[in-house]
Structures are given as structure tokens and as C-alpha cells.
N, C-alpha and C positions, 0 to 999 in steps of 0.2 A: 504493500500500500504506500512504500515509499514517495511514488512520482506522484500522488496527489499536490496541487498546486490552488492558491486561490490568490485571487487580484479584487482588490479596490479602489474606485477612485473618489475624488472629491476636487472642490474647490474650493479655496479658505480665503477670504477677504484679508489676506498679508502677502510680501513683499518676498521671492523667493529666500533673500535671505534670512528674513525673519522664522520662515519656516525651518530651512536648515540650520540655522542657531538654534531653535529650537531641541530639537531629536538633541544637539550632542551637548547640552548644556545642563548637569544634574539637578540645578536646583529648578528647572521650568521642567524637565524628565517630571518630577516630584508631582507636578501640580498638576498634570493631564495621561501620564502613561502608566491609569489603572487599566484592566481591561473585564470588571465584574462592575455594576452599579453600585457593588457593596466593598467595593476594595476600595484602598488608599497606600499608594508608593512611601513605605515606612523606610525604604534605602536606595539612594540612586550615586552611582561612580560611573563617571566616564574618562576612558583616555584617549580623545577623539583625534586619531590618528590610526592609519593604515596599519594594520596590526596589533594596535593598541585594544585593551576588552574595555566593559560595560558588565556594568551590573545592578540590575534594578530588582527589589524587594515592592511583589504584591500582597497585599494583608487584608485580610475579613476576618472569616473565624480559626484560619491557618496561612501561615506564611510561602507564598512560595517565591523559589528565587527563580530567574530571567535571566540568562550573562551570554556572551558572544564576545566576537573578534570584528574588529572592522577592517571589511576587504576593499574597496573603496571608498573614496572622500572625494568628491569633485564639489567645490565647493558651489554651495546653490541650486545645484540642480543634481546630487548624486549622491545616496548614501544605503552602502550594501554591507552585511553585516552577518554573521553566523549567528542563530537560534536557539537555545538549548534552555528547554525548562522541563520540566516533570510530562510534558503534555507531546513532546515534541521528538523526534530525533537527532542527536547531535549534529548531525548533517543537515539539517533545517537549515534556510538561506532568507534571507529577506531583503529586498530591494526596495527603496524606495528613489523615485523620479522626480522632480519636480520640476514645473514647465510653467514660465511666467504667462497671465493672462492678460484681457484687460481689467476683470477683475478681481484679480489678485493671481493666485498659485495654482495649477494643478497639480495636484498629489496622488500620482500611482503608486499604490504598494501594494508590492509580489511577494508571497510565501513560496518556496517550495520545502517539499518533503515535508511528510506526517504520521504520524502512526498509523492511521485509521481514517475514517470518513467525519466519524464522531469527531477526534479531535482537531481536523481541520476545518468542521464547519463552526467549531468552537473556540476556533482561534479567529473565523472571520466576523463573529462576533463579538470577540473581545479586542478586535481591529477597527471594527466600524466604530466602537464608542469610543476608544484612546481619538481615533479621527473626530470625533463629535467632539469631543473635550478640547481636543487642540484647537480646532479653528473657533470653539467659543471663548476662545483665553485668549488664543490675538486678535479676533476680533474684536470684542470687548478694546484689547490697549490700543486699537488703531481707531476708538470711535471718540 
């Protein structure tokens, strides 16, 4: 069930760079990259640079942790990254795009590799809301 793969897009009323500051910056990680309505990011590290990890702490009624490697940094429009939580295969990939609009950013983000059906349609739900949370935090600071 490895090659299961899922893609989302969006567009966030901010500035491409606002968005990729965003993803690699811990203390704003903190404040939008839950992915449960009932979770809250209790630990975020990043060392945002090619090769450098990440590690983000989700928490409700148990903790789980999140960490990867960054394989790509282009800055603005390009951040790819390895996967690895309880839910996932260590060989999980995640892309993300971003493509300046008129108003504002496009944001594609590609999963691949999952264990199951179950936990990739469960990652594209805890995809969509970290997405809903982001572009409600900068758009809120851009208003």
C-alpha cells in the first residue's frame, strides 16, 4: 500500500514568502501545524536547511511526534521534506509548491507513501485543516 499518494490545494491571501516562512519557522509551526481539531503543537524544532530535521509534537489526549529531513528548500516556492510519524512510513515524502497568484499563494501539497488507505485519507484530513489554520493566521496578519 506503499505508492498510495494524496494532493491538496489551496489559496491563502499571503505573499509566497510569507507562506514559506511560514512551514520553516517553529514558533508560527506552533500556532497552525495541528492536524486533529482537538490537538495543539506542545513542541516544534526546525533546522531549515537541506538536510537539516524538524520536529513537531501533536497533543490531545496522547502525544505524538512528527520529524523528517529537508530535501529541498527553494526559497518561496519549494519545500520537500521526509515524513515519519506513528501513522506513516518512514519513506513518506511530502512536497509542498507554492505558486504566486493575484490573490495571494497557491499551495500544493503532495504526500507520498502510507501505510494503508485509512491512514492516508487520515493524513489528508489532518492536511486540509493544518491548511485551514495557516491561511487563517496570515490572513488575519495581512488584514
Amino acid at each position: 500500500m506503499t505508492d498510495l499518494t494524496l494532493s491538496i490545494s489551496r489559496t491563502i491571501k499571503a505573499s509566497p514568502k510569507a507562506v514559506y516562512d511560514a512551514w520553516l519557522d517553529p514558533a508560527t509551526i506552533a500556532r497552525f501545524m495541528a492536524g486533529g481539531a482537538d490537538q495543539k503543537v506542545t513542541e516544534a524544532r526546525t533546522d531549515p536547511r537541506v538536510g537539516g530535521s524538524f520536529r513537531i509534537v501533536m497533543s490531545s489526549d496522547k502525544d505524538i511526534a512528527h520529524q523528517g529531513v529537508y530535501r529541498d528548500l527553494v526559497p518561496h516556492s519549494l519545500i520537500r521534506f521526509t515524513w515519519d510519524s506513528p501513522y506513516s512510513p518512514a519513506d513518506s515524502e511530502v512536497t509542498i509548491r507554492l505558486s504566486p497568484m493575484a490573490e495571494g499563494t497557491e499551495i500544493v501539497l503532495s504526500q507520498v507513501r502510507f501505510l494503508s488507505e485509512g491512514a492516508r485519507d487520515g493524513h489528508r484530513g489532518g492536511w486540509t485543516l493544518i491548511l485551514e489554520r495557516l491561511a487563517a493566521m496570515l490572513e488575519a496578519a495581512h488584514t
